[in-house]
Residue frames relative to the residue before (quaternion, step in Angstrom):
aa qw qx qy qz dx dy dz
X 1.0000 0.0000 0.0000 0.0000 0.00 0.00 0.00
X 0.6019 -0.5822 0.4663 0.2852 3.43 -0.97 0.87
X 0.5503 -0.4601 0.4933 0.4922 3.95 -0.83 0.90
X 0.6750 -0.3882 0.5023 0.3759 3.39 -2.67 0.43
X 0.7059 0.5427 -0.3531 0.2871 3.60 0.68 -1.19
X 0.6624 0.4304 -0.2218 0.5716 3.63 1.32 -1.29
X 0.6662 0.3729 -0.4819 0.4301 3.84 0.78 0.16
X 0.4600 0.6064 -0.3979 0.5122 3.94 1.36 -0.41
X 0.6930 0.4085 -0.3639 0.4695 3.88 0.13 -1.17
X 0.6614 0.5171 -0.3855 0.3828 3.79 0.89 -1.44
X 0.5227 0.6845 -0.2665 0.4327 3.82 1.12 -0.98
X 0.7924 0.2446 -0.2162 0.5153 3.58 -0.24 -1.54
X 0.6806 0.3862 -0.4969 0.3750 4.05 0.49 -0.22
X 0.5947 0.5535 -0.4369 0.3861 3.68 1.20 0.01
X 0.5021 0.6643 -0.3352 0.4407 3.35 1.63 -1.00
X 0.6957 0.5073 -0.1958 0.4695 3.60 1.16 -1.38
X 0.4053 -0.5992 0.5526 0.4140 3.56 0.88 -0.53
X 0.4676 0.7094 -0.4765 0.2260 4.10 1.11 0.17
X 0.6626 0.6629 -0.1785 0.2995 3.25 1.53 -0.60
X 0.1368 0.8635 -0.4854 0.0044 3.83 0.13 0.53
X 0.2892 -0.7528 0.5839 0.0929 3.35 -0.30 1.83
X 0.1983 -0.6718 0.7001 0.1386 3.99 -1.20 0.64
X 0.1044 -0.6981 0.6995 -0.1114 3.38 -0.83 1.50
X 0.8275 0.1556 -0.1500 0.5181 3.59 1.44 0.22
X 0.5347 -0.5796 0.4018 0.4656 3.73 -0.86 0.58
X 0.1059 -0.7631 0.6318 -0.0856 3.27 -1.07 1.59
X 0.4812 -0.5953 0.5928 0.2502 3.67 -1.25 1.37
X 0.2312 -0.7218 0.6291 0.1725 3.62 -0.78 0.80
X 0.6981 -0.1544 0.0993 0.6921 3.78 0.93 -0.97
X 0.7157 -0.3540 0.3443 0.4939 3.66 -1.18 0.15
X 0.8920 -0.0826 -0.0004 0.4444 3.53 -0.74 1.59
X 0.4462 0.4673 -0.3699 0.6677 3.32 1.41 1.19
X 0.1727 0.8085 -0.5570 0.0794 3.80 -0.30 0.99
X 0.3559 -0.7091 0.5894 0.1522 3.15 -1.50 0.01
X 0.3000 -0.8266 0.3670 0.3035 4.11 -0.06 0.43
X 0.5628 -0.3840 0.6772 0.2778 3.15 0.54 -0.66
X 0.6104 -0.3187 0.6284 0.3618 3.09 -1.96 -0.49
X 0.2981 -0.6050 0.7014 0.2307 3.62 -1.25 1.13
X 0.2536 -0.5754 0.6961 0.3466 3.73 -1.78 0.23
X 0.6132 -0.4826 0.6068 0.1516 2.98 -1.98 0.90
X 0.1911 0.7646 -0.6024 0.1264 3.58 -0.23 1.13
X 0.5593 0.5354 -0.3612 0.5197 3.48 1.03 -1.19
X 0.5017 -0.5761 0.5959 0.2474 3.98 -1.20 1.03
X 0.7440 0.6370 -0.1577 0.1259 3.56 0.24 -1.32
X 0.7742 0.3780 -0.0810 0.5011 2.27 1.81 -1.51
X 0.2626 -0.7363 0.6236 -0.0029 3.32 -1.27 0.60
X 0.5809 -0.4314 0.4528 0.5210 3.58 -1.71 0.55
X 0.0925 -0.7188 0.6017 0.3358 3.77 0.11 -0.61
X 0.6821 0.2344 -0.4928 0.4868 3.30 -0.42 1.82
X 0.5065 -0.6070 0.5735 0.2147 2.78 -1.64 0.15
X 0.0536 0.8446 -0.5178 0.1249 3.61 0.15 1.53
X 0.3273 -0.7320 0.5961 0.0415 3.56 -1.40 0.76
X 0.2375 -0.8108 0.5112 0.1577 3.20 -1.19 0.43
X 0.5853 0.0862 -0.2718 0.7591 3.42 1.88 0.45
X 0.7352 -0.5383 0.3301 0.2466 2.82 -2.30 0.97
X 0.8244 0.3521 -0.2427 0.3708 3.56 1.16 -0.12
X 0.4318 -0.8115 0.2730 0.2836 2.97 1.91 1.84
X 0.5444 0.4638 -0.6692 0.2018 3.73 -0.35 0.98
X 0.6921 0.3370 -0.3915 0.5041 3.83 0.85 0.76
X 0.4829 -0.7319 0.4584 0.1450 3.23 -0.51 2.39
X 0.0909 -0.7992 0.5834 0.1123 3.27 -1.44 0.38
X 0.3562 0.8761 -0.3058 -0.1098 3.13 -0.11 1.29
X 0.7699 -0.5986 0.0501 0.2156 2.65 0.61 2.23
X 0.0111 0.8643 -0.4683 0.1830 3.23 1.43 1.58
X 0.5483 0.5922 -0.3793 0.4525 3.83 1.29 0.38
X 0.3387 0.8110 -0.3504 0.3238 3.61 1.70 -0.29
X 0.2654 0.7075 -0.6008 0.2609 3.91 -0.19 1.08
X 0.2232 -0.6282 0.7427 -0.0622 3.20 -1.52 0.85
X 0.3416 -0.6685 0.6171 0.2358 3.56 -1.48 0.87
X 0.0865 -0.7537 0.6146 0.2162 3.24 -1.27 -0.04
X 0.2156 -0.6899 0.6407 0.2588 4.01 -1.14 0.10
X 0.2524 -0.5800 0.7566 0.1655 3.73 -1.55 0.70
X 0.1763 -0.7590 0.6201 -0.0912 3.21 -0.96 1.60
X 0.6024 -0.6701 0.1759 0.3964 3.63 -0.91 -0.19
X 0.4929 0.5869 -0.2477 0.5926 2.54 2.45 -0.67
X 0.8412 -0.1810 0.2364 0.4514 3.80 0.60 -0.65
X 0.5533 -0.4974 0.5093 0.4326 3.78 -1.13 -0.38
X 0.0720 0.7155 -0.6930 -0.0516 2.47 -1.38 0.59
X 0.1823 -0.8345 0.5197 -0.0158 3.56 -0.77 1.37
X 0.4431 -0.6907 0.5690 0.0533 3.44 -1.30 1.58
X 0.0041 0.9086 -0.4161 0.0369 3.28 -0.78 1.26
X 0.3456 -0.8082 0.3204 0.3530 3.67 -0.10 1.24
X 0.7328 -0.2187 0.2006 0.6123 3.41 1.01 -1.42
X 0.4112 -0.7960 0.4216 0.1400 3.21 1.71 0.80
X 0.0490 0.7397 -0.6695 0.0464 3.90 1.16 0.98
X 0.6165 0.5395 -0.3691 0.4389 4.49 0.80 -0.72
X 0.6344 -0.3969 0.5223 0.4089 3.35 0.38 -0.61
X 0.4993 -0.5702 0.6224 0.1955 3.19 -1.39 0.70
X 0.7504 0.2022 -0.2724 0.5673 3.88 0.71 -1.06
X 0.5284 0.4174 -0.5886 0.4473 4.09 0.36 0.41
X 0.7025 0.4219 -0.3617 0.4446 3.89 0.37 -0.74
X 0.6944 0.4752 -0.3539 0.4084 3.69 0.61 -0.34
X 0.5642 0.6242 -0.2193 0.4940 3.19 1.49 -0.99
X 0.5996 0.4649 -0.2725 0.5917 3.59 0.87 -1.45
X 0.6333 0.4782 -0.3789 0.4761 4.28 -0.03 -1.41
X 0.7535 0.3058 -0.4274 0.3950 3.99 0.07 -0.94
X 0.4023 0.6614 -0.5123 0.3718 3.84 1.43 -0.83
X 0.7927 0.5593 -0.1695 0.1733 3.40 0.05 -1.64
X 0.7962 0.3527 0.0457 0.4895 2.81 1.27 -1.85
X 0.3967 -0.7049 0.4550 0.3725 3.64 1.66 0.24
X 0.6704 0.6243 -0.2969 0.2696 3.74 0.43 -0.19
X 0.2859 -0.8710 0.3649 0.1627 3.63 0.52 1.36
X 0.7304 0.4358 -0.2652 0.4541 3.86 1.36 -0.61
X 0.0843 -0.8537 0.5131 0.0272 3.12 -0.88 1.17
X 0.2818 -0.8959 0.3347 0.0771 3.23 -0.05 2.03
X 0.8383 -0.0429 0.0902 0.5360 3.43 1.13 0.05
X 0.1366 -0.8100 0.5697 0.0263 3.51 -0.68 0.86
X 0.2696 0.8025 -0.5288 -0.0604 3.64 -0.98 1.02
X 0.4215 0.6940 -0.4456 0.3769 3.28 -1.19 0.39
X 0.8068 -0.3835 0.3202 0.3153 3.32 -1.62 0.77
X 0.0172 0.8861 -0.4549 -0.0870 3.93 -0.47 0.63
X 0.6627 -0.5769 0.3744 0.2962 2.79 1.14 0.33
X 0.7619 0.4842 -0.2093 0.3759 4.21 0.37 -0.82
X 0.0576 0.7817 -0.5330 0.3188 3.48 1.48 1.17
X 0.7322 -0.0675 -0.1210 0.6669 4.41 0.64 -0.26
X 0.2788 0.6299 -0.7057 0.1655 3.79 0.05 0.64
X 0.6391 -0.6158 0.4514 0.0929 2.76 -1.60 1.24
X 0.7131 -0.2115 0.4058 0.5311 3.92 -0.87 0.12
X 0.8308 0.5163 -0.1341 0.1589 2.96 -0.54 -1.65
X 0.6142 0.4826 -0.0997 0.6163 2.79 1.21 -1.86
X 0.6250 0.4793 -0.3077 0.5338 3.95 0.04 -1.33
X 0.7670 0.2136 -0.3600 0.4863 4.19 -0.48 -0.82
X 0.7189 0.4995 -0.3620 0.3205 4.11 0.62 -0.42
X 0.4903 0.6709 -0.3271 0.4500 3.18 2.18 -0.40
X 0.5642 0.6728 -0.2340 0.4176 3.13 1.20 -1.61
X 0.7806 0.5022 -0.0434 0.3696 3.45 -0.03 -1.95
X 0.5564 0.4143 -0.2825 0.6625 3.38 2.14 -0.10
X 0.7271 0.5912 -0.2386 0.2545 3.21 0.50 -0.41
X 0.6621 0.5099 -0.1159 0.5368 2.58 1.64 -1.41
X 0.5550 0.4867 -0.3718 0.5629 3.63 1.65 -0.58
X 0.6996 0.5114 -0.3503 0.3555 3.76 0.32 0.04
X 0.1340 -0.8864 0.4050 0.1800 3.44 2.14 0.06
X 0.0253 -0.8513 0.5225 -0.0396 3.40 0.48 1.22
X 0.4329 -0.6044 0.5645 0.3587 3.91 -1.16 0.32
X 0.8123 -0.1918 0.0310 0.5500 3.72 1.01 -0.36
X 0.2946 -0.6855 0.6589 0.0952 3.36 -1.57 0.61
X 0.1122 0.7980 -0.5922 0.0052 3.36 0.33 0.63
X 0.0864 -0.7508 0.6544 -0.0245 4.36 -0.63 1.41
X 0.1538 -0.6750 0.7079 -0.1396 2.92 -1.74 1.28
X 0.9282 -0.1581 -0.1065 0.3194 2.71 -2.21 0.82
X 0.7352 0.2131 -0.2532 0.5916 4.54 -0.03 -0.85
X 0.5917 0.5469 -0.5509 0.2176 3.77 0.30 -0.32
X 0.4209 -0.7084 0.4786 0.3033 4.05 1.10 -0.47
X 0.7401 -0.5515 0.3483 0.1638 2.72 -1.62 1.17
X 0.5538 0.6499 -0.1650 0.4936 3.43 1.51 -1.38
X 0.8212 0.3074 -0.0711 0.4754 3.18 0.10 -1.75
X 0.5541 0.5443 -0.4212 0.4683 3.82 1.14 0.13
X 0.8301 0.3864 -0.2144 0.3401 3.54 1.12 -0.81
X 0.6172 0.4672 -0.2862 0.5646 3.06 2.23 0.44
X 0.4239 0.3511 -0.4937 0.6733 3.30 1.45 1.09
X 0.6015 0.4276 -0.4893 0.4646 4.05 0.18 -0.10
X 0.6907 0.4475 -0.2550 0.5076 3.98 1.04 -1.06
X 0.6317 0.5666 -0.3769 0.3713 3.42 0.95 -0.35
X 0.7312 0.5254 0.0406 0.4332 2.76 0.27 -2.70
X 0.3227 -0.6472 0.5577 0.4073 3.86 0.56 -1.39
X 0.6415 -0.4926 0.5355 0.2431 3.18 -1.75 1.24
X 0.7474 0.3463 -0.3893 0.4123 4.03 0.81 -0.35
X 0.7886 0.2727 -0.2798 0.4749 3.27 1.36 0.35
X 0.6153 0.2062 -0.4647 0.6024 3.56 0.87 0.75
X 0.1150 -0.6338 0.7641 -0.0340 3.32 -1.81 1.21
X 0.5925 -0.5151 0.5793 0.2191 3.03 -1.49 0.88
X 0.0798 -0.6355 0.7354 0.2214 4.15 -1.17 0.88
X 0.0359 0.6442 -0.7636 -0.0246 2.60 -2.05 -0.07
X 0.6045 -0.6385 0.2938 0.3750 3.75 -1.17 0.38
X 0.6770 0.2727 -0.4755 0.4911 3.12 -1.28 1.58
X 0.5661 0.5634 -0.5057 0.3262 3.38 0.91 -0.02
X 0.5065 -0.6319 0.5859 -0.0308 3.00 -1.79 1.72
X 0.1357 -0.7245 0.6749 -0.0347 3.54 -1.12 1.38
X 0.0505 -0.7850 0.5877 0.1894 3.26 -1.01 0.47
X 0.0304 -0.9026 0.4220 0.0793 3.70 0.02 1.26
X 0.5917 -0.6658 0.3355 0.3065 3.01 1.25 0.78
X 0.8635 -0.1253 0.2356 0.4280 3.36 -1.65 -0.02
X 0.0065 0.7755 -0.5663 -0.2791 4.01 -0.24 0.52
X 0.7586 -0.5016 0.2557 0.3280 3.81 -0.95 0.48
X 0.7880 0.1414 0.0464 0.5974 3.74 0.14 0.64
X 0.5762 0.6219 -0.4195 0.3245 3.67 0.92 0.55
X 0.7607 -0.3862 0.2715 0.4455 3.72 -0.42 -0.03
């Protein structure tokens, strides 16, 4: 559960009417989206962790608020991830559902796969690599491990390491001015 302070701040902007919860994939601007919750279709994947929703873990969290933004470029998607508690391949899967758009030009953001298992990690991969992305660029929950077996996999010219201040250029978004 989010600290008292980050559940107070989440409160008074609901109290205000500042708060809008997405319980569905929402256009932010033309080819700018939000998801929503991702469904859990992909077996494999998991919140990877064991998460709680009180401090004295007997009420599971698995983090059915999980959403990620994506953009429809000209060259492809490209989809923003928070910590991807769904899965990288259920949220990408779910983003191409939405947005009709079968190429996925790049994926960044937290993934989430810091103790994925075998299983999970070579079925992540084997999606990924079928999506012939221009870049994968993982950050901060995705793990040290699972960053250097998408760099051995995928290729060093197409996974880069994020970090803050790093600069995408996604090019032309789809249907803008």
């Amino acid at each position: 559960s989010p600290p008292l302070p980050a559940r107070q701040t989440l409160e008074a902007l609901r109290q205000r009417g500042l708060c809008h919860e997405l319980r569905a994939p929402h256009y932010l601007l033309p080819g700018v989206g939000a998801t929503g919750p991702v469904p859990r279709l992909t077996a494999y994947e998991d919140t990877g962790d064991a998460l709680f929703k009180d401090w004295d873990k007997k009420e599971v969290d698995s983090v059915e608020d999980d959403q990620s933004m994506w953009f429809e470029t000209e060259k492809g998607l490209v989809v923003l991830l928070g910590c991807c508690h769904s899965g990288v391949v259920n949220t990408v899967n779910y983003v191409k559902q939405i947005s009709g758009m079968a190429r996925v030009r790049g994926v960044i953001g937290g993934m989430h796969l810091l103790r994925a298992g075998r299983t999970r990690m070579e079925e992540t991969l084997r999606t990924m690599a079928a999506w012939d992305m221009a870049f994968l660029i993982p950050c901060h929950c995705t793990g040290d491990g699972a960053k250097a077996k998408m760099q051995a996999f995928l290729g060093k010219e197409v996974v880069t390491m994020g970090a803050a201040g790093t600069v995408v250029d996604l090019g032309e978004i789809r249907g803008s001015c």
